[in-house]
N, C-alpha and C positions, 0 to 999 in steps of 0.2 A: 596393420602392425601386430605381430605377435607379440601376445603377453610379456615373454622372456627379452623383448631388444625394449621395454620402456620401466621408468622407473618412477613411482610417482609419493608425492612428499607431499606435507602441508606447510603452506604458503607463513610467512610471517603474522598475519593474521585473524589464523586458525580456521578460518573462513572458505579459505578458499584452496582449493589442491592443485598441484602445479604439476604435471607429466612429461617427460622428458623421452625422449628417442632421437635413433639417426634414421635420415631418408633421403628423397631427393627431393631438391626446389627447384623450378625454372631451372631444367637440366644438369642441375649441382648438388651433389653428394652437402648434405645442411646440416646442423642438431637445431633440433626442436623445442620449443619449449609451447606448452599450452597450459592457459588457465582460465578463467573464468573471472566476470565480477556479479555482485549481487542487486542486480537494478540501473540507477543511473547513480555514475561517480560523484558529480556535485550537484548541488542545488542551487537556487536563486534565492538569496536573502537579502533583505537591507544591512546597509551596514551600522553598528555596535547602537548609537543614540536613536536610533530610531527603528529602534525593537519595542523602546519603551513607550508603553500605551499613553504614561502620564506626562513626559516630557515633549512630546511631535502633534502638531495639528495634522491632522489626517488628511488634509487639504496636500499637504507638500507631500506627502507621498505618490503625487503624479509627475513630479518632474524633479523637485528639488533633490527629494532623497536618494544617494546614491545607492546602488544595487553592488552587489557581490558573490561571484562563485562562492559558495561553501563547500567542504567532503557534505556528500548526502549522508553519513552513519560516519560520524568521526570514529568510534570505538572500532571501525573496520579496519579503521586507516590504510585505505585503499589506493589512496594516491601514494605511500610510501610502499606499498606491496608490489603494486605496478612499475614503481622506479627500480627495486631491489632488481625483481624479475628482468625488468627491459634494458638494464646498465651491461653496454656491450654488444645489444642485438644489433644484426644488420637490414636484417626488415622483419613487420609486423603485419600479421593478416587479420584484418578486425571480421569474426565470423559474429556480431553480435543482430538482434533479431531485425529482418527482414521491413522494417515500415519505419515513420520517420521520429518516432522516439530510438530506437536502434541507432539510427542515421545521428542522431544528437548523441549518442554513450559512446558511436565510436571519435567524436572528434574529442569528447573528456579522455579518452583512453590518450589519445596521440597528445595532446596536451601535458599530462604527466609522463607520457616514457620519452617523445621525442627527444627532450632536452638531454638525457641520458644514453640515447642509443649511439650506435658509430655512426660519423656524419658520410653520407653518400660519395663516392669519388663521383665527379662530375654530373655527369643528370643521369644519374643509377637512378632507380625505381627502387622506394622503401617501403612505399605506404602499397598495402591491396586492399580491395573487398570482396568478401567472399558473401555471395547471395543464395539461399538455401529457405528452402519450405519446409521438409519434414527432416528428423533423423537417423537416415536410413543410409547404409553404406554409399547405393550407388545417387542417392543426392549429394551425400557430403563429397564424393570423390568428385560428381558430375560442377561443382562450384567451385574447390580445387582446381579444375582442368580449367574454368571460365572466369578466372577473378577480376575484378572489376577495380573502383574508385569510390570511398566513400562519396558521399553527396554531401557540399556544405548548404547548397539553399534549403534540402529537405529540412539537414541540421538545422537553421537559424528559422526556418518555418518554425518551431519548436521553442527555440530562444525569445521569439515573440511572442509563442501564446504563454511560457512560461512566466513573461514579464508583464504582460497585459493582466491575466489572473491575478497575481500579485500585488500588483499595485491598483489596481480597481476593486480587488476582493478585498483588503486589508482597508483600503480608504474606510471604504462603507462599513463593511462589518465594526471598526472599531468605533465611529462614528455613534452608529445605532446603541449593539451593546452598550458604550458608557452612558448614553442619553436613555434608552428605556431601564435600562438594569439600574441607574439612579434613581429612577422614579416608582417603579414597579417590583413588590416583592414577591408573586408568585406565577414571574415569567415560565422558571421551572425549567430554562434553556443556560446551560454554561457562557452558549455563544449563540450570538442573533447576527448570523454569518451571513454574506450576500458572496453571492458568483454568478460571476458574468453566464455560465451554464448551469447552475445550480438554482437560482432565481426563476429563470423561466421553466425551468423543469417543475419547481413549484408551481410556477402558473396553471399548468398547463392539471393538475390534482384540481385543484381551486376554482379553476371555469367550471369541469365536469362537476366539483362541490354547490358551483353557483346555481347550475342549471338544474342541479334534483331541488334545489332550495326555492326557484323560482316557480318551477313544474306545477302546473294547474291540471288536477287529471280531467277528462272531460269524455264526456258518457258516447258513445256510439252503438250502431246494433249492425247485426249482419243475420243473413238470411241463411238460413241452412236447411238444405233439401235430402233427404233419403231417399235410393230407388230401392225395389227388389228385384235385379234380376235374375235370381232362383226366390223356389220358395222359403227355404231357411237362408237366405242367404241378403246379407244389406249393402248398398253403394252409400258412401259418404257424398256428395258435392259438394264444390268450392262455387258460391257466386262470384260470377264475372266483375260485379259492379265492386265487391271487398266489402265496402261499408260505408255506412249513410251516419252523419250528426243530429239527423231530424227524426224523433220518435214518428211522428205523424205520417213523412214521408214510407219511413218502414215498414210504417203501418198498412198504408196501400199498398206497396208492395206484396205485403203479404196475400193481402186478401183477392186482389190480383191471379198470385200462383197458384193459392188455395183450391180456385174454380176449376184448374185443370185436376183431370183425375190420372193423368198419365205424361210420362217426361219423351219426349222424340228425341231419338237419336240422330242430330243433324252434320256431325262430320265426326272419322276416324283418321287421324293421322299417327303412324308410325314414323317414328327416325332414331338411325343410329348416334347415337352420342357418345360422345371422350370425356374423360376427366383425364385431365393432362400427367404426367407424373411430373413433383418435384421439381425445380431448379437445384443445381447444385447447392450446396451448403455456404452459408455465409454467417460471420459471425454473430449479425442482429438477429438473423431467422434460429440459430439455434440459441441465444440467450432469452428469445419471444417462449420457443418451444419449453426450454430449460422452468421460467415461472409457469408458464401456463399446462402445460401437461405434467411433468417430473417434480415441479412443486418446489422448485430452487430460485432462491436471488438471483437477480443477474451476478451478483459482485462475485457470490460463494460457486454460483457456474463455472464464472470466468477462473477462479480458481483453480477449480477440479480440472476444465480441461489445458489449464497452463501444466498444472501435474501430468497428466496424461500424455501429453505434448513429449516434456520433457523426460516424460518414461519413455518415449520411441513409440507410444498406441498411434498417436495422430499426426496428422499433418501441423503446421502452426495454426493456431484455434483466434488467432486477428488477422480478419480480410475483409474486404467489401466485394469482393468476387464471387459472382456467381456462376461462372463458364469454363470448364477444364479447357486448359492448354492443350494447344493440337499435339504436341507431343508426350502429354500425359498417358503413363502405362494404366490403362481402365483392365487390363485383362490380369496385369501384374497382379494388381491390388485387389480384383477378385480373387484369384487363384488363392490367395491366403485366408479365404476365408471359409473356402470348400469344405472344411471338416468341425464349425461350430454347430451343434446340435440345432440351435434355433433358426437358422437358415442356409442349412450344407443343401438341402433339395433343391430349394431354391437357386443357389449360385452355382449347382449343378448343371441344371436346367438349361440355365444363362450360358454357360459355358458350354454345354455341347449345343446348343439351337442357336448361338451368337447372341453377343448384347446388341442391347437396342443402343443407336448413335444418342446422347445427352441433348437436351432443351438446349439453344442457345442462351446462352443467360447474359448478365454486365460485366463486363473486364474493366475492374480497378487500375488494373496494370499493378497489382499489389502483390499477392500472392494466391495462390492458387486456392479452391474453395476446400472446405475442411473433409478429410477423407481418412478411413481407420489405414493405418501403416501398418500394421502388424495385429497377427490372430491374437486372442486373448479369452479370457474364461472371468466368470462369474468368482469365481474361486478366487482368482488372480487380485482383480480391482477391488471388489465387493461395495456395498453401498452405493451412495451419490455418483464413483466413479463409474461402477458397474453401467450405471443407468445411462450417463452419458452416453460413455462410449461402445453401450446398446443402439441409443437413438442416432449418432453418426453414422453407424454400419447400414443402421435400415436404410436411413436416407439417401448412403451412397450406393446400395446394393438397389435401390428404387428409381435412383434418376440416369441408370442403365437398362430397366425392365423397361416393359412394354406398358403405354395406356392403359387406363382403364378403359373398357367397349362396354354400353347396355343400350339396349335398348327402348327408348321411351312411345310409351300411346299417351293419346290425348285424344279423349272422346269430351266433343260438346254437345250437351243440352239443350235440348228448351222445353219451356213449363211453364206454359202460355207464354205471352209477350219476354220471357225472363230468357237470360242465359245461363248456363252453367256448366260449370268443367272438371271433368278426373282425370288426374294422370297417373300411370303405372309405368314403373320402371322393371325390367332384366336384365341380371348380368350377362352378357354372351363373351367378354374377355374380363379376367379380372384383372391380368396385369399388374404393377405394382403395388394393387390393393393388400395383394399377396404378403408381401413382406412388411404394407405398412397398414395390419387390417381397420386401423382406426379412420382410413378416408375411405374404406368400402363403401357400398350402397346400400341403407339399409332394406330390409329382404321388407319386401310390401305386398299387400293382399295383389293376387295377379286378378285381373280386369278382365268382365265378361266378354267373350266371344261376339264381337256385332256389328253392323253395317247402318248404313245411314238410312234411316225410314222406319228401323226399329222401335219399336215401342216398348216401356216399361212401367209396371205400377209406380205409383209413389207412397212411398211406407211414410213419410212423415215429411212434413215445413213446417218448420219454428223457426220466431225472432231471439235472438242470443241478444243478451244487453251487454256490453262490457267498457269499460276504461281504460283510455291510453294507460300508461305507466310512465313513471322517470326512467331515465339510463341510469345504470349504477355507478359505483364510483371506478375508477380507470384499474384497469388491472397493470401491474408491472409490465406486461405482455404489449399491452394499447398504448402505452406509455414510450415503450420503446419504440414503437410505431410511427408514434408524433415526432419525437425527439429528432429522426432519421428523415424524417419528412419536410424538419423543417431546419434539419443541419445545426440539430442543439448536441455541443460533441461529437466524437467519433467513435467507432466501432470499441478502440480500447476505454476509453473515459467514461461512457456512459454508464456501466454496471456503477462508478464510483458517484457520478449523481447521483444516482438514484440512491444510493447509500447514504451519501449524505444527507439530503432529507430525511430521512429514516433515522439516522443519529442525532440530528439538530434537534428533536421532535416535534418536526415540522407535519409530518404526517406518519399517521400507525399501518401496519401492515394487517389488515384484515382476512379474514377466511378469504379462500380462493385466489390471494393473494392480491386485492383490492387495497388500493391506498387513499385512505380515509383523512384526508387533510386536522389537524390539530387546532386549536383557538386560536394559536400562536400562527398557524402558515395562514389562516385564512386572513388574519389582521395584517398579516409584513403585506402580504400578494395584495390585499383590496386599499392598502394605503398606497404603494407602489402605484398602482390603476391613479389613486387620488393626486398624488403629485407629476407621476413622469410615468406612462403608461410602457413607453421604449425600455424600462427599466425590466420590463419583466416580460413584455412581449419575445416570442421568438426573432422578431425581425432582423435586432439591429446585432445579436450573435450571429446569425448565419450570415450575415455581410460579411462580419470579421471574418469567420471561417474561409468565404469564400477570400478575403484577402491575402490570409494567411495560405490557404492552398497555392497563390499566386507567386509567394517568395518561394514556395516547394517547386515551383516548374520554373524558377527565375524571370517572371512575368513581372516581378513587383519589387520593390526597394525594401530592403527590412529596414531602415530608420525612417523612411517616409512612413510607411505602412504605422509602425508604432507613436510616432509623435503623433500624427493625424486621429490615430484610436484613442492613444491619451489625452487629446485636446478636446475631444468630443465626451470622453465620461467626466472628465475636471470641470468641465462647464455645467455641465448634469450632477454631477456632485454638488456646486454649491448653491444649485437650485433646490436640490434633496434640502438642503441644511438650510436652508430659506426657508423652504415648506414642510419642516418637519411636523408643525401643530397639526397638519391635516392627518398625518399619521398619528399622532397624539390623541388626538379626539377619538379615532378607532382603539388605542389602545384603552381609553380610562372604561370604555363601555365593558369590555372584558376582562382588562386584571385591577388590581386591588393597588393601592398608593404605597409604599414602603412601612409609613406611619402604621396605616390601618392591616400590617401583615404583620404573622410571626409572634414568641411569646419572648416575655421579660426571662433574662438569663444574668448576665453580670451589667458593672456596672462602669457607666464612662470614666475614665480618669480624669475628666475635663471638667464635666457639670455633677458629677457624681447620683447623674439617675442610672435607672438600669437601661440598658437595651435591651433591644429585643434580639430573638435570634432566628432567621428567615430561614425556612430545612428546604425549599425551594430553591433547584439547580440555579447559579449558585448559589450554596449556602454561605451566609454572613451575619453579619453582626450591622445591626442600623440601629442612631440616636437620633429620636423626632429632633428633641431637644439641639441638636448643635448642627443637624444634619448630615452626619456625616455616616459613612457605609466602610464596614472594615470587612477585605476579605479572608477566609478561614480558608483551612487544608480540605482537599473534597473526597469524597467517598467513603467517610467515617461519621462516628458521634460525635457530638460536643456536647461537654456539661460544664459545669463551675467547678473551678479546684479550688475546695478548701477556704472560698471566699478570701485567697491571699491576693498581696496583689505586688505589683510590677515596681520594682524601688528606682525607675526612669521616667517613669510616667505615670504613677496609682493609678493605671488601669487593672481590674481585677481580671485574675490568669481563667482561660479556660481550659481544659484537657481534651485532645482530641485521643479518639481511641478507633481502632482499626476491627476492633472484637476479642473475645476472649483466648483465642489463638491466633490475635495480632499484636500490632505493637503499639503502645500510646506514648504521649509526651505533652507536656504542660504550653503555654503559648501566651505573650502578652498579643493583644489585637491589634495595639497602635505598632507594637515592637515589628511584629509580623508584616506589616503594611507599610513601616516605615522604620527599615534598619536603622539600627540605633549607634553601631561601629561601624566601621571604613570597610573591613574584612564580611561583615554579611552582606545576605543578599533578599533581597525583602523575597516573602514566603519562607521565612526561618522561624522554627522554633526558637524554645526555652533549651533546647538538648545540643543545637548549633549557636547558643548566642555568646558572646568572647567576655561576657561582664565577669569584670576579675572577681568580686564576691559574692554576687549573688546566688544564694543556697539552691536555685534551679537552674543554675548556669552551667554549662558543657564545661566550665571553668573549673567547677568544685564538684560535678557528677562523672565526668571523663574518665574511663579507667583504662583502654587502650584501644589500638588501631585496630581496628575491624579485619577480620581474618578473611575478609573474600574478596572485598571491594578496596579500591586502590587509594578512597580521599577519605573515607568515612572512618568515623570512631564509634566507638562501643561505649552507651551511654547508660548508669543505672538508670533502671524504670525504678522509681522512690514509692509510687501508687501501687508494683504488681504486687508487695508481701500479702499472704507467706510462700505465694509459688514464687520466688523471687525472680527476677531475669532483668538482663541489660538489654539493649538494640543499638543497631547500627544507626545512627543519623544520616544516613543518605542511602543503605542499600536496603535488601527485608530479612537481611540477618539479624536471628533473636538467638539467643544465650539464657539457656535457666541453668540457675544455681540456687544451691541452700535452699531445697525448699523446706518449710516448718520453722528457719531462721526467724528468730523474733524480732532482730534487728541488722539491717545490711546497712554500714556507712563507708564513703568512699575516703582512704586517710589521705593525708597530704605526702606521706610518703611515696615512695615510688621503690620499684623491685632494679634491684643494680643487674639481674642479668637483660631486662627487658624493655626498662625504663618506663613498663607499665604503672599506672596508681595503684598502691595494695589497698584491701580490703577489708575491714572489722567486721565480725561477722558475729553474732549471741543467740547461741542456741537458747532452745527451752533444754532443762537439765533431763527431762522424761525422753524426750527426741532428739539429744543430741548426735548425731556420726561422726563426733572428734574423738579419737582414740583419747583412753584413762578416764572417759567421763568429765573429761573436760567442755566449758560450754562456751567460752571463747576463745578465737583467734584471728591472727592478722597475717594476710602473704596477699600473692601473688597470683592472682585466678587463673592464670597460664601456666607458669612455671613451681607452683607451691605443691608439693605432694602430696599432702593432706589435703586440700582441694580436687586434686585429681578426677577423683571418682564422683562428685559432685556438680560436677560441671557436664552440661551436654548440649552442643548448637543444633537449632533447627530454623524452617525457615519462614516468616509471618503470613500468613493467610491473608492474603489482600486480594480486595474485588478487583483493584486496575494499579495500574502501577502509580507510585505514588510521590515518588521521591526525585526529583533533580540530577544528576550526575555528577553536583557542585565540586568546585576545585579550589574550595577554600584552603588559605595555609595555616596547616599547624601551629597555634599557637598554644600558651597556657598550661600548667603543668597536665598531669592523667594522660599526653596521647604519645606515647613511647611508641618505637620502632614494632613492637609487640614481636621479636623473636619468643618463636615457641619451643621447645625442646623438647617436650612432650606434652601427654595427656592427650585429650580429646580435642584439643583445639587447634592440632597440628593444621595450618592453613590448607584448604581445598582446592582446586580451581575450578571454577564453575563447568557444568557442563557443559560442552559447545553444541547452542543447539540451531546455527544456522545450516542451512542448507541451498545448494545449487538450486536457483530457482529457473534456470533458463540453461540451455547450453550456451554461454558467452563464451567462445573461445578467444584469445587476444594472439 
């Protein structure tokens, strides 16, 4: 398509861009429309009552709780984008990616446009699939030319493991959390989460943790001989026998060899040897390579090369393939790379002397093994990316080079009754060492010149003492290994295991990229062994996988498959919940009792002692006294405000605070944990709560609707004087005004252009900025022009996002329409900062 016949716009939205041309379809002059989505359209959630943690036995959520498509990113509103777009189409090509997450996005696609498009005259063909591995003209045309059928079993392959995770992870996890996080103040974990793949990935840190813990090092000796066969010159030898446990036995030995005064050369054998090059690239072997050489997570890998991908460098960077297609262009995909400084000789070389034919490798029947599509520069990607799609090109410019050739000697000894052996290795072809110098051979002393009969002094025999060692702990790299080994995830999911561990902190990421299990994964992993050992084994995951591969090839029932899955953890769940004490007694050894954690901060509304306040992930508020645990906002301070307290319940207020360039606001504990009006939603402050009088109420602090976000209000902070400033209650919009103001009060009036609450404002009379030397006034902090210049929005420094998206209604005077007319608070629109993360064409 040239430039000049397409015309392309953004989508409703803002998300996604929509390109428009004429062409030809299945031999008909068409217009076209393409767009993209951002991931998968919906997700799987429980429906509305059984979200909440406090109202559902976690029991029913294996069969009784009903399930629900949701939009996966309601604020995309994706399924109305897809509708706008597809109202009127007569057919639709789903090009989305290639494997059976793709295969699940394209049946959400057809779900929301079908009902809108024109219905087919008779048995027309509306639906295609278009199947595609990289982004490169003649792929995309060459799938064009070859359109196929979505796949629904792949699909619902998909649908099951979505719903299995779900309802097996959500059981337990919520199970645990309320039962240890009741008991235990310095878990130091938000969530003590269980998955069905996530659990045994912990295991599997926690064995390797168990075996250096158990490791008894134990003393061994070995015998080591020196020849001279020149006179400045020394031979190492390796004894044949490796190593003895018995000092005594050693000891003869030694003295044995000792007697001889010279070593016999009793055979030479030379032989050529290969080191093979390479198998093609596969997604495990380069997210292995990615931790262990390049120094990247799997998850931030998988990232980089999803970018790269979708820049047009790579092929698609998810396969379990390791064998090019017989009709793959290997000469194509060299020729582009003839002129990168770091290996133009090399694919030079290749190309006028012929490539060597590829390893056979394994056909997933997925998609083809990872390979660079287009030349690129150091310049271009820089970083993380650079390195990647460094390490793809070697690899695939290596598993078309030749072997590596050397050849190896091996002269055996004897020295007296003893044997002994050197080996020396030569390169005579290097082969793909060429381009991947880190599996060369390293360059070793070359081996005397000699035949069998030969004799040689012996420059020295000594007994070496030494000690096994432990294994260390698994690296990312070993990790991935096992996972693939034992069918825990697949090629796309596993970077997100291993992530989560690492976010639960369940285990830390050590030098070398070593994952050092936590107090907390060692206790979940050794109580799981204590009660139901299949809970954390890889066994009883790789069964499901393998069933779930079975509804992908229509071998297997997706409702048999899932009932049968669910009937088997529901019974193991309430085993778990039988034998939870066994995991209990692991825990008390390690953390601390709620009582005995955390310091005194406010005080209960109830019994009127103080609580304590736990800073330990999460943070909360616990009374020995009445037992009970309130949870706070996270990722900030808490202190005491003012020792006031809560006119619903005398509980006294805390303040939580985000930092001195964030945002705070005051908080009953009980209020917060148990909304107190029909309109909140528990996790609400004092700045969203509807109490008609209450002097910290969003009632009587409210001054108007927040200039960015669509439900939030702009609420005075009462604590920031004299830098004064409001905040949004629900976005991280902050507002300073009147700073050096001695006093900010919010009036009961309101501004007739805005319907905003006006403001009281009392200078000091030295620092006044009211023209005449005036030191008080009252308007409107939008539309007052004496405020004008006073006013200035910016936006709060928060570590994580903090706040809900709530969709509370408007009630209460202070939250006017907030039309602005001028000043600085003219509303903005956020900047749109999603972006195309796939080529999803629809």
């Amino acid at each position: 398509i040239s430039p000049g016949n397409m015309s392309s716009r953004k989508g409703l939205n803002g998300a996604c861009s929509v390109h428009e041309y004429t062409g030809s379809f299945v031999g008909q002059s068409a217009h076209f429309k393409m767009t993209s989505v951002c991931g998968h359209v919906m997700t799987l959630d429980f429906i509305g009552k059984y979200n909440s943690w406090d109202k559902v036995d976690p029991a029913e959520l294996f069969s009784k709780a009903p399930t629900e498509k949701k939009e996966a990113n309601p604020k995309l509103t994706m399924v109305k984008f897809l509708q706008v777009e597809g109202r009127g189409c007569d057919c639709i090509v789903l090009w989305l990616d290639c494997d059976k997450e793709g295969e699940n996005i394209c049946f959400e696609v057809l779900d929301a446009v079908l009902p809108v498009m024109n219905k087919p005259r008779g048995t027309e063909r509306t639906i295609y699939r278009a199947k595609f591995s990289s982004i490169t003209d003649t792929d995309i045309c060459n799938a064009m030319n070859h359109l196929g059928e979505p796949n629904r079993n792949e699909a619902l392959s998909v649908d099951a493991r979505q719903e299995l995770d779900l309802r097996i992870g959500c059981a337990f996890t919520r199970f645990q959390t309320k039962y240890f996080q009741g008991k235990y103040g310095n878990l130091d974990s938000s969530l003590i989460s269980f998955g069905p793949c996530q659990t045994p990935t912990l295991g599997f840190c926690v064995e390797r943790h168990d075996k250096i813990q158990s490791f008894r090092p134990e003393t061994y000796w070995v015998l080591q001989a020196k020849v001279n066969p020149e006179k400045e010159s020394s031979l190492t030898l390796d004894w044949d026998r490796v190593r003895v446990f018995d000092r005594e036995v050693a000891q003869m030995f030694l003295n044995i060899t000792k007697m001889a005064k010279e070593a016999k050369v009793e055979s030479v054998s030379k032989k050529e040897k290969v080191k093979q090059r390479p198998l093609a690239l596969n997604t495990v072997e380069m997210l292995r390579v990615a931790s262990a050489a390049l120094g990247m997570g799997p998850q931030h890998a998988m990232q980089v090369a999803e970018r790269l991908y979708t820049q047009g460098y790579i092929s698609y960077p998810r396969t379990e393939t390791t064998h090019y297609p017989e009709n793959f262009d290997l000469k194509g995909c060299l020729r582009q790379q003839a002129n990168n400084p770091y290996w133009a000789e090399t694919v030079k070389a290749l190309l006028s002397e012929g490539i060597n034919r590829p390893r056979k490798g394994h056909d997933a029947g997925d998609h083809p093994p990872i390979t660079p599509m287009r030349a690129a520069t150091e310049a271009e990607l820089g970083g993380d990316g650079w390195q990647l799609y460094e390490y793809i090109t070697r690899h695939f410019i290596a598993t078309v080079s030749t072997d590596c050739k050397y050849l190896q000697t091996t002269i055996s000894f004897s020295i007296g009754p003893e044997r002994f052996t050197c080996v020396g290795k030569v390169v005579t072809s290097p082969g793909f060492t060429e381009i991947m110098p880190w599996h060369s051979i390293p360059l070793e002393e070359s081996l005397p010149h000699c035949e069998k009969g030969d004799l040689f002094p012996i420059g020295e025999i000594k007994l070496l003492e030494k000690q096994t060692s432990p294994p260390d702990y698994l690296t990312e790299a070993e990790l991935i290994t096992l996972m693939e080994k034992h069918g825990i995830g697949t090629d796309a999911s596993i970077p997100v295991h291993i992530s989560n561990i690492c976010q639960r902190n369940y285990v830390t990421v050590e030098s070398g990229r070593r994952l050092k299990p936590t107090n907390l994964g060692i206790v979940l992993v050794h109580g799981y062994y204590k009660i139901d050992a299949e809970l954390v084994l890889p066994t009883i995951r790789s069964a499901v996988e393998k069933q779930l591969n079975l509804i992908a090839l229509g071998k297997a029932n997706y409702h048999q498959v899932l009932e049968h899955t669910l009937d088997i953890f529901k019974r193991k769940f309430h085993y778990f919940v039988d034998s939870i004490a066994g995991m209990d007694e692991l825990m008390e050894v390690s953390f601390s009792p709620l009582a005995a954690t955390g310091k005194p901060l406010s005080r209960c509304g109830k019994c009127h002692r103080f609580m304590k306040y736990i800073q330990a992930k999460p943070s909360r508020l616990h009374c020995s006294h009445c037992d009970d645990t309130y949870s706070l906002p996270q990722n900030g301070t808490i202190k005491l405000y003012k020792e006031l307290r809560c006119p619903l319940d005398d509980f006294e207020l805390v303040l939580w605070s985000s930092g001195s360039r964030g945002k705070s606001y005051p908080l009953c504990p009980y209020c917060y944990n148990h909304p107190p009006f029909r309109d909140m939603k528990k996790g609400m402050g004092c700045n969203e709560c509807t109490h008609p009088t209450c002097q910290h109420s969003l009632s009587m602090l409210g001054i108007g609707q927040c200039v960015e976000c669509e439900n939030g209000v702009l609420v005075l902070d009462s604590t920031s004087g004299p830098k004064w400033k409001m905040a949004c209650n629900k976005c991280n919009v902050i507002v300073h005004f009147f700073e050096n103001a001695h006093k900010v009060r919010v009036s009961p009036e309101t501004c007739d252009l805005c319907e905003a609450a006006l403001v009281d404002v009392d200078f000091n009379k030295a620092k006044s900025p009211l023209p005449g030397d005036e030191t008080q006034h009252s308007g409107c902090v939008f539309c007052d022009p004496v405020f004008q210049d006073l006013v200035e929005l910016k936006h709060a420094a928060m570590r994580h996002p903090m706040h809900r998206g709530g969709q509370g209604k408007r009630q209460g005077r202070g939250r006017g329409k907030g039309r602005r007319p001028g000043g600085r608070l003219n509303p903005k629109k956020p900047k749109d900062k999603m972006a195309a993360l796939a080529a999803y064409f629809v």
